[in-house]
C-alpha positions in Angstrom: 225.5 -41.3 28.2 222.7 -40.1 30.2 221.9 -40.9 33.6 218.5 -39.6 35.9 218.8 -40.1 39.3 215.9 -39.6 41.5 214.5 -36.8 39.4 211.2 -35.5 40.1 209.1 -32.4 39.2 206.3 -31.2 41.3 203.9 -28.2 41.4 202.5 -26.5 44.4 199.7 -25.5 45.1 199.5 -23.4 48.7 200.3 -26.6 51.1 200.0 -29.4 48.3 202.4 -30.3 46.0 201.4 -32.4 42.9 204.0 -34.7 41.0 204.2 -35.1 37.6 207.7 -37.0 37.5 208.7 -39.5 40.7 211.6 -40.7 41.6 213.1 -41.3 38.0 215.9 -43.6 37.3 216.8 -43.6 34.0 219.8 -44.7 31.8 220.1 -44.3 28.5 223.6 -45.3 26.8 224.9 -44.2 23.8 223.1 -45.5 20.2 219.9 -46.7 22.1 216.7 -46.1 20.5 214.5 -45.1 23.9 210.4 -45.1 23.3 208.8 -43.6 26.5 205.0 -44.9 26.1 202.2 -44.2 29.3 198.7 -42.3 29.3 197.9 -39.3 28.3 199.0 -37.0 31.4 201.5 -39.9 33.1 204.8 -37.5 32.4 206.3 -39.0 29.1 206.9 -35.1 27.8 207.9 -33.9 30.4 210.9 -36.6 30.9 211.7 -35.2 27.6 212.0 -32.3 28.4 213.6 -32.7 31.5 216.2 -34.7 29.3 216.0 -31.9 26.8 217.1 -28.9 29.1 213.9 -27.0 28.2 212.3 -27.6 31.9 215.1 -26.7 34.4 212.3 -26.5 37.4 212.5 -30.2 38.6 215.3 -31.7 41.7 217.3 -34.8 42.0 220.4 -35.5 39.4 221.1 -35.6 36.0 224.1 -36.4 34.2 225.1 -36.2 30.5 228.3 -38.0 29.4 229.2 -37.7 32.6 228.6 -33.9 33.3 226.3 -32.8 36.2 223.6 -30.9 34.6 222.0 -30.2 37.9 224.7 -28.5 39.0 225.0 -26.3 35.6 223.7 -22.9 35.3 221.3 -22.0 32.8 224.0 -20.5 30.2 226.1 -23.9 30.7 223.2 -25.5 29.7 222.1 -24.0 27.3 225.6 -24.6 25.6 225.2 -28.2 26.5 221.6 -28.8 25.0 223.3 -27.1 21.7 226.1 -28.9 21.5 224.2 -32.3 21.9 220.7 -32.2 21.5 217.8 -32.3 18.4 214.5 -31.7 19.0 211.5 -33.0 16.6 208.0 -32.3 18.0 204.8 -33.4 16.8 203.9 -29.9 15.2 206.9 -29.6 13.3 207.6 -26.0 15.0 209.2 -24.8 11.6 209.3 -20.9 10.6 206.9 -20.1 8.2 207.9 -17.0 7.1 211.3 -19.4 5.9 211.8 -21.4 3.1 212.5 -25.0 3.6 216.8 -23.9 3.2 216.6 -20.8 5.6 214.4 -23.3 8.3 217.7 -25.7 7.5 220.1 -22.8 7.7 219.0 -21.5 11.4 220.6 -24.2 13.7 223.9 -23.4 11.7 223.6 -20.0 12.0 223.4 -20.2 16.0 226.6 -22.2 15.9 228.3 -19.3 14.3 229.1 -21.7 11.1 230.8 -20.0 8.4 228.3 -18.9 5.2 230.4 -21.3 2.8 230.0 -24.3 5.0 226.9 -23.8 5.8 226.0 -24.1 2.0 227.6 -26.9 1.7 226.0 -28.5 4.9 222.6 -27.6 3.9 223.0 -28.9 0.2 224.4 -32.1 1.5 221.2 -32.5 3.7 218.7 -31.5 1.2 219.8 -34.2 -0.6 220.1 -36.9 1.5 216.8 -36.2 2.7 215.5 -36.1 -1.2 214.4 -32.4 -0.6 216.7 -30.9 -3.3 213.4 -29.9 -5.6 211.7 -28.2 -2.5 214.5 -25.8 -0.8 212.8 -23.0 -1.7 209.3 -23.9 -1.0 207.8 -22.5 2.3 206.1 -24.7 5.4 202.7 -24.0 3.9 203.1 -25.2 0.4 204.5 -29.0 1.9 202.4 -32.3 3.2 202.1 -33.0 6.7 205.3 -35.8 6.6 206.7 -33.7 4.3 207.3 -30.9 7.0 207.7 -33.4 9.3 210.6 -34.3 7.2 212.6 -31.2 7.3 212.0 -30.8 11.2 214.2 -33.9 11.4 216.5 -32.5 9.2 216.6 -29.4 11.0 217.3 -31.2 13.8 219.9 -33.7 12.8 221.9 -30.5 10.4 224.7 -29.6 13.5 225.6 -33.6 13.9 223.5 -34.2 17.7 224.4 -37.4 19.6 220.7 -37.4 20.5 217.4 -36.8 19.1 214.6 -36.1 21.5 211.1 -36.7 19.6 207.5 -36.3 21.0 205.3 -38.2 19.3 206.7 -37.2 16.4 204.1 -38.8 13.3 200.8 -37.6 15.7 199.8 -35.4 13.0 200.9 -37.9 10.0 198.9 -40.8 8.5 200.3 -44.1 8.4 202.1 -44.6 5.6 204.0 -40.6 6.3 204.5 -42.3 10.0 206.1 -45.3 8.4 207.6 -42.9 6.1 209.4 -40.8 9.5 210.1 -43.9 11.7 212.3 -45.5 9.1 214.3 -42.2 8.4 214.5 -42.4 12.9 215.7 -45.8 12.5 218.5 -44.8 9.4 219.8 -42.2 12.0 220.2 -44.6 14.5 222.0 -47.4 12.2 224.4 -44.5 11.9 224.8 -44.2 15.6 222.3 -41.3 16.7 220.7 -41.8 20.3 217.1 -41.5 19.9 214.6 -40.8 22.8 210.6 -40.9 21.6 207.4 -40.0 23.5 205.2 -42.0 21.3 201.6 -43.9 22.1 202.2 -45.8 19.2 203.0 -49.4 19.4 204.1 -49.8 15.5 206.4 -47.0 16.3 207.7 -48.3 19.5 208.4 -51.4 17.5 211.3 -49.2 16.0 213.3 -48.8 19.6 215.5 -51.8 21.0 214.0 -50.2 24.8 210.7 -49.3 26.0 210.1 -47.3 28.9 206.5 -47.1 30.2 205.7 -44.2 32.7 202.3 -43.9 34.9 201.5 -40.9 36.9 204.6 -40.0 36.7 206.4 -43.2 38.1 208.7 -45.2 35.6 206.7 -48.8 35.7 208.0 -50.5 33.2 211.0 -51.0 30.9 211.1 -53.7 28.6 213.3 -54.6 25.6 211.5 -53.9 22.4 210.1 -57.1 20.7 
């Protein structure tokens, strides 16, 4: 489903060029549950977000269901990342100025869903996430997982074949993180692709793969135990 090969990402810096992603080769196939684990500063974001479309400054190639992203232009891609991809990061990143329903209501919106469907869609979410009661609460007035909760939900609403996550239950406590990795790991059992930055080992436990990245060199990939 997705292939990397020989990606890399470098700065420069007058004559120097630093790395931050080397020679990646990467597969991931459709259903996997990925967890990308390393160091702080090895690269594991940035793989996601190379993955993610949201860093377009890297060379080597990249192919999604067999598609050459590195050939596509920005608009193509863009397309692409919409028609396939759900993002979940570790600060939730919803609207505040939204209630829980218009935060669920956006990615529809983009897609040019009709009103009465997207009703429907959201409702249907709302309540297979338990979230019925709180659809017209705001970010502010929820609990840490609890936001965390409807940034999945936000994510999953258009029907993604993947879900990219970066360490996704950093801001939760345990039992919230427990609470987030087995809602990850429903999604999957349905036949979502999952792909997690997380330093986590109780969370990698959740993936069937790990990939372990240092200085920005894939070292490692292991099935989970």
């Amino acid at each position: 489903m997705i292939s990397l090969r020989n990606v890399e990402k470098y700065f420069e810096h007058g004559p120097t060029k630093t790395y931050v992603l080397r020679r990646i080769n990467l597969d991931i196939k459709e259903g996997e549950f990925v967890s990308i684990m390393g160091p702080s500063g090895a690269g594991k974001s940035t793989l996601l977000h190379v993955i993610g479309m949201h860093d377009s400054a890297w060379t080597g190639e990249y192919y999604l269901l067999d598609q050459p992203v590195h050939k596509m232009n920005k608009k193509d891609r863009s397309e692409l990342y919409k028609k396939q991809f759900g993002f979940v990061f570790q600060s939730y990143h919803l609207l505040d100025s939204l209630t829980v329903y218009e935060n669920l209501e956006i990615p529809l919106s983009y897609r040019n869903v009709k009103k009465g469907e997207r009703e429907a869609i959201v409702a249907d979410v709302l309540d297979r996430f338990q979230m019925v009661g709180k659809k017209d609460l705001f970010p502010n007035q929820l609990s840490g997982g609890q936001q965390q909760l409807v940034a999945i939900a936000r994510a999953i609403i258009a029907n993604p074949k993947v879900i990219l996550a970066d360490e996704p239950t950093g801001n939760l406590h345990s039992s919230q993180a427990k609470e987030i990795m087995e809602v990850f790991k429903r999604l999957n059992g349905d036949g979502t692709t999952i792909i997690q930055v997380t330093h986590s080992e109780a969370n990698a436990a959740y993936s069937n793969r790990i990939v372990q990245i240092v200085d920005g060199w894939i070292t490692n990939e292991t099935a989970a135990a």
